[in-house]
TORPA-4810 file (N, C-alpha, C, O; in nm, 3 decimals):
<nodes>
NODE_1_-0.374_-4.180_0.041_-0.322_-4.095_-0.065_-0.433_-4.056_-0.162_-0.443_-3.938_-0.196_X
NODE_2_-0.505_-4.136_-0.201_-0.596_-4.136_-0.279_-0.747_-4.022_-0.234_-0.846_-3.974_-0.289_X
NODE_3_-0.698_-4.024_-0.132_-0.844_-3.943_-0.050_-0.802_-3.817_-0.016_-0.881_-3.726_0.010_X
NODE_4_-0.640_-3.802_-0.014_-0.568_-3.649_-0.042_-0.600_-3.581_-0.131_-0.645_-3.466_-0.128_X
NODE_5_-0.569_-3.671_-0.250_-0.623_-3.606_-0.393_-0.721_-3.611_-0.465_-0.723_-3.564_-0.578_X
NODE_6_-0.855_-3.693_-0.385_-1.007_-3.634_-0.421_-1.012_-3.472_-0.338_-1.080_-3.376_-0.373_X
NODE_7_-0.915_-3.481_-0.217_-1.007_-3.371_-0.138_-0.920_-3.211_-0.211_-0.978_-3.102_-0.218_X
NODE_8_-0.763_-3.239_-0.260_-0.747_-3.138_-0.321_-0.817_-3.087_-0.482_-0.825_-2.981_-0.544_X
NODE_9_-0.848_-3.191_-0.496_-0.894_-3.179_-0.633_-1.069_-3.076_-0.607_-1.112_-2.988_-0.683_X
NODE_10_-1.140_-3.132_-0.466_-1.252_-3.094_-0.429_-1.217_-2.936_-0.394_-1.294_-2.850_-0.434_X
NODE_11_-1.144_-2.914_-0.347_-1.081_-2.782_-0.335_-1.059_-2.657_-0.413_-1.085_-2.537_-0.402_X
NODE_12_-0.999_-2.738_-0.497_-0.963_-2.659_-0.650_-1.094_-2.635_-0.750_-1.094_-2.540_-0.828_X
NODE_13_-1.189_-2.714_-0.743_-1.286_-2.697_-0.809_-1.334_-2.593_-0.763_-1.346_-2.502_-0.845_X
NODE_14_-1.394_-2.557_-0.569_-1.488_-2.459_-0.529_-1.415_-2.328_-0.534_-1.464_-2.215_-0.541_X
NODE_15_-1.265_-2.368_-0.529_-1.180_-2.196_-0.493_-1.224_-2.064_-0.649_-1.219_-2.073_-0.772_X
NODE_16_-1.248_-1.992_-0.585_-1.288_-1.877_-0.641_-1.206_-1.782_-0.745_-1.129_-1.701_-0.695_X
NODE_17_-1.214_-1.786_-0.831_-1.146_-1.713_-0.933_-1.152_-1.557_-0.859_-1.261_-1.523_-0.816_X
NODE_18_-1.038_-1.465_-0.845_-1.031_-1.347_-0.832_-1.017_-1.243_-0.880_-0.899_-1.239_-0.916_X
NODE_19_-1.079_-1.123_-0.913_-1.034_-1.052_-1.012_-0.876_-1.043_-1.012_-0.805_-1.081_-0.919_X
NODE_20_-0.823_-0.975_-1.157_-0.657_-0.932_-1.161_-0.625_-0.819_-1.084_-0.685_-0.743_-1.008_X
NODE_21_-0.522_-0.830_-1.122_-0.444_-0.671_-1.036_-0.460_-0.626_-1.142_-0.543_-0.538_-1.124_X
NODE_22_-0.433_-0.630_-1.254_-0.430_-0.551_-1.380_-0.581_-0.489_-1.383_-0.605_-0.372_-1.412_X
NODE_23_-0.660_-0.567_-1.354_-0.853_-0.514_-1.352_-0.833_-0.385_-1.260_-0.830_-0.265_-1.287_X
NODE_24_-0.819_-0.465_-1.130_-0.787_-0.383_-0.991_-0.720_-0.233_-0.985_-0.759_-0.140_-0.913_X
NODE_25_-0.616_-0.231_-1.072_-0.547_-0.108_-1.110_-0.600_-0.044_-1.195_-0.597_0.078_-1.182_X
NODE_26_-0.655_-0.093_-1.290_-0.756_0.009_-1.392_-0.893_0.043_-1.319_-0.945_0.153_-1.340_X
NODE_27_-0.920_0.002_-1.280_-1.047_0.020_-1.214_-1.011_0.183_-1.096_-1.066_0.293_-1.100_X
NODE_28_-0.900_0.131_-1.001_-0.848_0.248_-0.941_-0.798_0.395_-0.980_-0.781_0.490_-0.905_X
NODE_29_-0.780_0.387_-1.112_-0.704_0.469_-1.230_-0.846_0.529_-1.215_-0.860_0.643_-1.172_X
NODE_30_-0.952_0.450_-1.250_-1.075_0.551_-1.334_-1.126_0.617_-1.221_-1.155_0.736_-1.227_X
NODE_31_-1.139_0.548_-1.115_-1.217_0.557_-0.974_-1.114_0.733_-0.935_-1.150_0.850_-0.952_X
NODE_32_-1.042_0.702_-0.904_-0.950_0.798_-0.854_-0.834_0.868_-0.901_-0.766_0.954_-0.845_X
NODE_33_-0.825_0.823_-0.994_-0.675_0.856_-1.118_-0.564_0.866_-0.987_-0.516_0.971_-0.944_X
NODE_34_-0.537_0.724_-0.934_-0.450_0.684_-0.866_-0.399_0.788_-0.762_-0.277_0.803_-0.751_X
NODE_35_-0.513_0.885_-0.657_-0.477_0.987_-0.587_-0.487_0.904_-0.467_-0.482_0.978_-0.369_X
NODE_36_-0.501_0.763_-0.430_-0.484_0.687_-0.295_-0.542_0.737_-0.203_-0.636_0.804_-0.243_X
NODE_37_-0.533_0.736_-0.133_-0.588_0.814_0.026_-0.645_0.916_0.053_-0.735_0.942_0.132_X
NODE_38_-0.564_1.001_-0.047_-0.622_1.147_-0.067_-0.739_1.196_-0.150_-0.758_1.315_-0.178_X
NODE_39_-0.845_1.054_-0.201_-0.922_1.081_-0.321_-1.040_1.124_-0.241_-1.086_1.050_-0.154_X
NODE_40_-1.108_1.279_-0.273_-1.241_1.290_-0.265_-1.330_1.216_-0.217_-1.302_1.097_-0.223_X
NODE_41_-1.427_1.240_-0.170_-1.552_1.130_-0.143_-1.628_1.207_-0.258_-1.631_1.330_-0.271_X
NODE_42_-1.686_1.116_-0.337_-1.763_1.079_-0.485_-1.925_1.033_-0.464_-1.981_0.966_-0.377_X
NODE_43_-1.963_1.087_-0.561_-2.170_1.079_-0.545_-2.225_1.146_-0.441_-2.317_1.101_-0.373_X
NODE_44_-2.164_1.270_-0.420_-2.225_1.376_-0.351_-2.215_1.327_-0.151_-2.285_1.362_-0.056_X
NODE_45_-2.086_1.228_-0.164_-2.008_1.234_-0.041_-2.124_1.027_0.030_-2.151_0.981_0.141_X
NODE_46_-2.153_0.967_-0.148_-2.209_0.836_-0.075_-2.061_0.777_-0.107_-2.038_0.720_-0.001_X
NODE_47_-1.982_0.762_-0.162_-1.867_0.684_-0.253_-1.755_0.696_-0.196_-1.724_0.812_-0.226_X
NODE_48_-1.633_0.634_-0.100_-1.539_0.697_-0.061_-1.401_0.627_-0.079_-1.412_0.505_-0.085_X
NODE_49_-1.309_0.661_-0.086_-1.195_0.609_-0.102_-1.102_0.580_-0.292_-1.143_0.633_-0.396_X
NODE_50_-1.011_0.509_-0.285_-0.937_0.517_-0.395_-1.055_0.428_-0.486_-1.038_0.447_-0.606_X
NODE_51_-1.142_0.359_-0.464_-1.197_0.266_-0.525_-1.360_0.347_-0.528_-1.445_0.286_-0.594_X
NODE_52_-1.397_0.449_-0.477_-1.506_0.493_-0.486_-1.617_0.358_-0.454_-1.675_0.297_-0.543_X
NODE_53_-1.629_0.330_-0.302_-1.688_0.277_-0.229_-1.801_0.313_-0.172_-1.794_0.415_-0.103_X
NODE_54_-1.920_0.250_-0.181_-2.045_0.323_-0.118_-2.035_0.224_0.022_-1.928_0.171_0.049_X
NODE_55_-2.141_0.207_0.099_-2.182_0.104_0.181_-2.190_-0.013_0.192_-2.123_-0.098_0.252_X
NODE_56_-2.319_-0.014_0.101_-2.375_-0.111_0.096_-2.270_-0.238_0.021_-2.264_-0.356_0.058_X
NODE_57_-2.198_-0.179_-0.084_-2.123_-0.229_-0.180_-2.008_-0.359_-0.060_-1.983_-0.479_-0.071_X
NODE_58_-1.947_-0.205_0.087_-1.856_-0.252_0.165_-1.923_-0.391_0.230_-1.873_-0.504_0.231_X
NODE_59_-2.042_-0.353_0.280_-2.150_-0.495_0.366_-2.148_-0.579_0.273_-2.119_-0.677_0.343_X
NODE_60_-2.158_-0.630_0.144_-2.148_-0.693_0.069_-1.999_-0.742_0.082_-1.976_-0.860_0.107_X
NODE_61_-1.927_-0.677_0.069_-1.785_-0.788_0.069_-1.735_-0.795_0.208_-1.614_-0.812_0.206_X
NODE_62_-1.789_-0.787_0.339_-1.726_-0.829_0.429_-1.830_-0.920_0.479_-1.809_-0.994_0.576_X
NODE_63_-1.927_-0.918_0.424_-2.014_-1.057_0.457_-1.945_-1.124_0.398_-1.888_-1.201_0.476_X
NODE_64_-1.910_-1.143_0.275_-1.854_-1.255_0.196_-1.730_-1.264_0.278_-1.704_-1.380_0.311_X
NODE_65_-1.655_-1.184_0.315_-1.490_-1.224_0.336_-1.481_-1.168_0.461_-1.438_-1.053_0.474_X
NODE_66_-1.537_-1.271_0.606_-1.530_-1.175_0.738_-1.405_-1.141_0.760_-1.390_-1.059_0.851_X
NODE_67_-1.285_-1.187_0.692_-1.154_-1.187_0.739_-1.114_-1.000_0.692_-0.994_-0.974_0.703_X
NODE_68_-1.158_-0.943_0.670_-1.135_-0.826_0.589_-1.152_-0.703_0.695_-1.087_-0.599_0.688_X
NODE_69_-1.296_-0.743_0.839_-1.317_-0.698_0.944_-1.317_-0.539_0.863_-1.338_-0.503_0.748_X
NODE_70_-1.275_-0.453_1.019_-1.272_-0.310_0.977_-1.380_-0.254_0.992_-1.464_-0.332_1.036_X
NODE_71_-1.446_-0.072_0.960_-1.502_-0.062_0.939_-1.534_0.040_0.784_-1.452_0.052_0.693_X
NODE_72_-1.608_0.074_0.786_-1.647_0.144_0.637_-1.561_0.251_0.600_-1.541_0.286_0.483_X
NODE_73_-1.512_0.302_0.702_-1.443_0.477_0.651_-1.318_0.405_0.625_-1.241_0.471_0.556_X
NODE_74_-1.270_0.280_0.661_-1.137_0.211_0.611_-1.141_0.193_0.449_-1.064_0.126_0.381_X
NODE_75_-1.220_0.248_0.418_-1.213_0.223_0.235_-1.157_0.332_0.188_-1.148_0.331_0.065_X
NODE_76_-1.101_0.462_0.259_-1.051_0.549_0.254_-0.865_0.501_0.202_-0.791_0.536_0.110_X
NODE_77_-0.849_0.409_0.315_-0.710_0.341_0.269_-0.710_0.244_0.148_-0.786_0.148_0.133_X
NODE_78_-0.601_0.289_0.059_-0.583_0.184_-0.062_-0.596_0.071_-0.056_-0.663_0.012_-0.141_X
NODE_79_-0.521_-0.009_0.072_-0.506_-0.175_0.111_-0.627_-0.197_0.115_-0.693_-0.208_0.011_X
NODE_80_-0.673_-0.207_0.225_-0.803_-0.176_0.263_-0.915_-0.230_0.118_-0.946_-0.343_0.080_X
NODE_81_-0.950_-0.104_0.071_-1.035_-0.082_0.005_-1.029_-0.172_-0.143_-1.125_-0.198_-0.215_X
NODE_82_-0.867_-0.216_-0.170_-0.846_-0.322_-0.216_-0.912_-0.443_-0.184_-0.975_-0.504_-0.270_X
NODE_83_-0.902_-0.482_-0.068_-0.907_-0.597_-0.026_-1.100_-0.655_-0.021_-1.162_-0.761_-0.013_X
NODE_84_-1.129_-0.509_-0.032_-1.305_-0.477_-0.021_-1.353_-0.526_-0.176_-1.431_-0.619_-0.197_X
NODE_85_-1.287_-0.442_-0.280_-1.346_-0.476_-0.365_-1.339_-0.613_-0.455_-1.417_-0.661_-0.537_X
NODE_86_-1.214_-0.654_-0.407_-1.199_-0.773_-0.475_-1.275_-0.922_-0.390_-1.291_-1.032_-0.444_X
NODE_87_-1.306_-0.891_-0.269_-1.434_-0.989_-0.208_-1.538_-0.922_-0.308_-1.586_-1.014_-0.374_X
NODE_88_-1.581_-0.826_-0.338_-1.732_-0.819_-0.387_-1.697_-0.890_-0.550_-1.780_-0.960_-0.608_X
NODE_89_-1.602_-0.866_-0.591_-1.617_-0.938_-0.713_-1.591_-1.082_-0.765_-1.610_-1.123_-0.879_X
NODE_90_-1.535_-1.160_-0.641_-1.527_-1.236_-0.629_-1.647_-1.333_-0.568_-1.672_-1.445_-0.612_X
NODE_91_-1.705_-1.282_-0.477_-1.831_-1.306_-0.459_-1.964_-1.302_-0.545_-2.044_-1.394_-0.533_X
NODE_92_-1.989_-1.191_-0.638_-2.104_-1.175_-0.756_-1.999_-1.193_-0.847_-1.972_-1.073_-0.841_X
NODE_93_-1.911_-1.239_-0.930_-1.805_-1.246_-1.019_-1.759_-1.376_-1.108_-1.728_-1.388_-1.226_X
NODE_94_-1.772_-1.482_-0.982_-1.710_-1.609_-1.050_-1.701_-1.648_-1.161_-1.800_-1.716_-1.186_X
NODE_95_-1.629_-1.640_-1.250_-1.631_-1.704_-1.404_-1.633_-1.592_-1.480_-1.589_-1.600_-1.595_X
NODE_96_-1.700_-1.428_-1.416_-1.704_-1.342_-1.528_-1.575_-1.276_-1.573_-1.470_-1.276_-1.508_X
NODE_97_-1.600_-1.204_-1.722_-1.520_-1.174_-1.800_-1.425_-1.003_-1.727_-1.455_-0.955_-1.618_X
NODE_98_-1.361_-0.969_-1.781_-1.316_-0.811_-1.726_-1.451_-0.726_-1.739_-1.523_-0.678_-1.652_X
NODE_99_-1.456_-0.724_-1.826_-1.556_-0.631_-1.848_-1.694_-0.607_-1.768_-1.745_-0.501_-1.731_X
NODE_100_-1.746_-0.767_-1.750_-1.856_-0.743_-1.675_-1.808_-0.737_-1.506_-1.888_-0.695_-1.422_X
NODE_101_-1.693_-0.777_-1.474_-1.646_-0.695_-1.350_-1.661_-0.580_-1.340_-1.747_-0.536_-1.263_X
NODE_102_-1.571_-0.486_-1.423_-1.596_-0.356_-1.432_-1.734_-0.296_-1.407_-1.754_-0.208_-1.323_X
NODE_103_-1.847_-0.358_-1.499_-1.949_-0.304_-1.487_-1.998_-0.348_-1.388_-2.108_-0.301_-1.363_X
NODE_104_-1.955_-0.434_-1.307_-2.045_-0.497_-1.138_-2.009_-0.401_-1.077_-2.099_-0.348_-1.012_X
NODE_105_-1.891_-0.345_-1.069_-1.787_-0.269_-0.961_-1.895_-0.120_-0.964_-1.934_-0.047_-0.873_X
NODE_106_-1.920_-0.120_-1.109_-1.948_0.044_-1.122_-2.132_0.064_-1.116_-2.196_0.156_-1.067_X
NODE_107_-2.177_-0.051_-1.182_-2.341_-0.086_-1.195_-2.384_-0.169_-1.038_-2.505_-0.172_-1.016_X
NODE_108_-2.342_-0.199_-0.989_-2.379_-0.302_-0.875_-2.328_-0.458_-0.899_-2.223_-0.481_-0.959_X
NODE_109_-2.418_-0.567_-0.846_-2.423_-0.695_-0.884_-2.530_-0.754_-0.978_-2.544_-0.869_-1.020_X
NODE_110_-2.612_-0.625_-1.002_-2.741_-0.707_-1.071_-2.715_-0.635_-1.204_-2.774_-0.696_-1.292_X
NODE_111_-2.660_-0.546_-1.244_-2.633_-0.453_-1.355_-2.619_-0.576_-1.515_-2.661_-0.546_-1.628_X
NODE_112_-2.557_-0.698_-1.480_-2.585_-0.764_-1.628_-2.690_-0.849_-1.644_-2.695_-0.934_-1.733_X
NODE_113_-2.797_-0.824_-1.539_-2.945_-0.825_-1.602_-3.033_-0.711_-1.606_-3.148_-0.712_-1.561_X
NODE_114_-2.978_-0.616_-1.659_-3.073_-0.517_-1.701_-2.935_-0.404_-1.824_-2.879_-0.297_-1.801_X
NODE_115_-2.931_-0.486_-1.931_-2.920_-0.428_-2.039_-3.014_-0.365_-2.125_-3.132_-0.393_-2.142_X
NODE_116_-2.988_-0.333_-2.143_-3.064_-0.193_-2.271_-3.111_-0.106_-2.149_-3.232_-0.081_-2.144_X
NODE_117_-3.053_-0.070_-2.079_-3.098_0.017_-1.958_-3.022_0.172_-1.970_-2.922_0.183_-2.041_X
NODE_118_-3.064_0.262_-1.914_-2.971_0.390_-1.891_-2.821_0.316_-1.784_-2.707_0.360_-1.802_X
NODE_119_-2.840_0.236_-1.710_-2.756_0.198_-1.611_-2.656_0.117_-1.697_-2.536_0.124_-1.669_X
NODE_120_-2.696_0.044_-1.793_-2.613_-0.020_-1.875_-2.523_0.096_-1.985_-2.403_0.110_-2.008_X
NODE_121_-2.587_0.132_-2.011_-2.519_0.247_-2.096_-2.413_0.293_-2.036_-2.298_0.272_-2.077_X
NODE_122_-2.446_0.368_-1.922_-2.357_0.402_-1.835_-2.243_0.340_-1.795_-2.150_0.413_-1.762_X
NODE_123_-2.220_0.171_-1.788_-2.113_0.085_-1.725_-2.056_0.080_-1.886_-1.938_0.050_-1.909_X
NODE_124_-2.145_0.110_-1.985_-2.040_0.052_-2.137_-1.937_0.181_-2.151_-1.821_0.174_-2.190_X
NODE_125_-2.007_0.300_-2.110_-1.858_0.430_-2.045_-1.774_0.339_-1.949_-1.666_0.294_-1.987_X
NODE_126_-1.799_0.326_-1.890_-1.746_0.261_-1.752_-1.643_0.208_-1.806_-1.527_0.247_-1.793_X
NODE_127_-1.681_0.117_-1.869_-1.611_-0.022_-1.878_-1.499_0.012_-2.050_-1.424_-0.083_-2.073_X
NODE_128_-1.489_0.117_-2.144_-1.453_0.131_-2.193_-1.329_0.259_-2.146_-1.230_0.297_-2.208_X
NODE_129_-1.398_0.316_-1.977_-1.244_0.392_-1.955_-1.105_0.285_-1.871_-0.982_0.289_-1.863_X
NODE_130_-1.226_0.191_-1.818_-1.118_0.012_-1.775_-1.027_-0.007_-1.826_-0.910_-0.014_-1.786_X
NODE_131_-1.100_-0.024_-1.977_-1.035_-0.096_-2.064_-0.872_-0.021_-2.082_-0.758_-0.064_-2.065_X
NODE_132_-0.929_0.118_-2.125_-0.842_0.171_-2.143_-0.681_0.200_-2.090_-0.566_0.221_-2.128_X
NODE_133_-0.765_0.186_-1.977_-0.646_0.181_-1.847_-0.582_0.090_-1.784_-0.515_0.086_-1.681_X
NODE_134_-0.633_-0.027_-1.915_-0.587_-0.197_-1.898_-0.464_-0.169_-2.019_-0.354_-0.223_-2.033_X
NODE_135_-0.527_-0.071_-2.090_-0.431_-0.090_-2.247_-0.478_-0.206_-2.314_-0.402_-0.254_-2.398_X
NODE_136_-0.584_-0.257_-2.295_-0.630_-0.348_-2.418_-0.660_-0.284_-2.543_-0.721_-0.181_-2.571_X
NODE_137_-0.598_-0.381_-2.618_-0.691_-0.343_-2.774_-0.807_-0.398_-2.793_-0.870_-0.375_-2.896_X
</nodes>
């Protein structure tokens, strides 16, 4: 019994905080103003789907989460492309706040070490149309 509840306890410690749906949905709002399936390809046709997905971003979360499989033009579908971005932020993410999600999602993974940057500037837009679409005060 006792070795049940070191190993759940060992469990609970490594499991991964995930972003919200509430993040997840604002984030989709800004990305696509919730046009699903039907959204444009974005950055001059590198970015695709409801979540405005590049590549590299996708290789990044299906390394982390092989269970997600598929291939890249599947970011076109909402589920899908769901399921993409919340491995990448869960993967470069653990412990962080909304905000610096937002700005991972929109800056990359390295974006909150290089503040005072044009790229930073850019995610504090970013991350203030999030917000918005979180309805935070």
């Amino acid at each position: 019994m006792k070795i049940a509840m070191i190993v759940c306890a060992i469990c609970a410690s490594v499991a991964m905080a995930q972003p919200s749906e509430q993040l997840l949905d604002a984030i989709e709002q800004v990305e696509s103003g919730g046009r699903g399936a039907n959204t444009p390809d974005g950055d001059g046709g590198k970015a695709i789907g409801p979540f405005q997905i590049h590549r590299a971003y996708w290789k990044d979360a299906v390394e982390f989460d092989r269970t997600i499989g598929g291939k890249y033009e599947d970011c076109r579908r909402p589920e899908y492309a769901r399921k993409v971005v919340r491995a990448y932020l869960t993967r470069y993410g653990k412990g962080k706040s909304n905000e610096s999600l937002a700005r991972m999602h929109n800056g990359g993974c390295g974006i909150l070490k290089r503040k005072a940057t044009e790229a930073w500037n850019n995610t504090t837009i970013y991350w203030n149309r999030v917000r918005d679409a979180m309805q935070i005060e």
